[in-house]
C-alpha positions in Angstrom: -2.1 173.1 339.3 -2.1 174.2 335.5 -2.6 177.7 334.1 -4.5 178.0 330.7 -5.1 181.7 329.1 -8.2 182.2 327.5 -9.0 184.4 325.0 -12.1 186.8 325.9 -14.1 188.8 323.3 -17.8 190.3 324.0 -20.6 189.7 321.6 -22.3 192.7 320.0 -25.4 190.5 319.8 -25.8 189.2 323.2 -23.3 191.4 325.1 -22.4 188.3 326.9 -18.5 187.3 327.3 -17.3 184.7 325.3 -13.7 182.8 326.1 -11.8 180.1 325.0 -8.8 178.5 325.3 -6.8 178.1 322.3 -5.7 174.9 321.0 -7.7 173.0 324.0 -10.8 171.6 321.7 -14.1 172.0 323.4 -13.0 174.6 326.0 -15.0 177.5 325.9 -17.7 179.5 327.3 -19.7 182.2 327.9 -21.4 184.6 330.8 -22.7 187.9 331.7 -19.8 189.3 333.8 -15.9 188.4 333.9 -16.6 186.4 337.0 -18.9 184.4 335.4 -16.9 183.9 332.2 -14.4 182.5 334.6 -15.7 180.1 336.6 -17.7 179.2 333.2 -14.4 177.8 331.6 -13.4 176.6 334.7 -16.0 174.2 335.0 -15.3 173.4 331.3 -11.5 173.1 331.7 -12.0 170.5 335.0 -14.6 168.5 333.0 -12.2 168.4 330.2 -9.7 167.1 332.5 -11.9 164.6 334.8 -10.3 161.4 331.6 -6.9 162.7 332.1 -5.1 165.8 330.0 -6.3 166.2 326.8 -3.7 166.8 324.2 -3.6 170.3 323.1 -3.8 171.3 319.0 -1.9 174.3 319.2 0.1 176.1 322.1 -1.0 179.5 322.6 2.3 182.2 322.2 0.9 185.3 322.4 -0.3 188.3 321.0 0.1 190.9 318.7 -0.9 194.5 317.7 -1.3 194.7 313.9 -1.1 198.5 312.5 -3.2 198.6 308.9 -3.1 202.4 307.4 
C-alpha cells in the first residue's frame, strides 16, 4: 500500500473540491464534499496504477507559508 498527498483547493465558481496529486500526471479530481474528493482520486490513482507505477515528474516536499507586506 502507497500513500500519495493531494493537494485540495475549492472552486469559487463551482464550489466543488478540486485535488491533485503533484507530480503524478493525470491524477486529479473533483467532488462536492471531502469524501467524495477522496474516493474521486482514488479511483483515479488505482486506474493510474492498473499498467504498473507510473513514474512521477516531481516529488512532492511540502509546504510553505509565504508572508508578503
Amino acid at each position: 500500500m502507497k500513500t500519495y498527498t493531494a493537494i485540495i483547493e475549492r472552486c469559487k465558481e463551482t464550489g466543488l473540491y478540486v485535488g491533485s496529486i503533484p507530480g503524478l500526471p493525470g491524477a486529479h479530481s473533483q467532488g462536492e464534499t471531502l469524501d467524495e474528493l477522496n474516493n474521486n482520486i482514488k479511483e483515479v490513482i488505482e486506474m493510474l496504477l492498473e499498467d504498473g507505477e507510473p513514474e512521477t515528474e516531481s516529488e512532492f516536499i511540502g509546504t510553505q507559508n509565504v508572508m508578503v507586506a
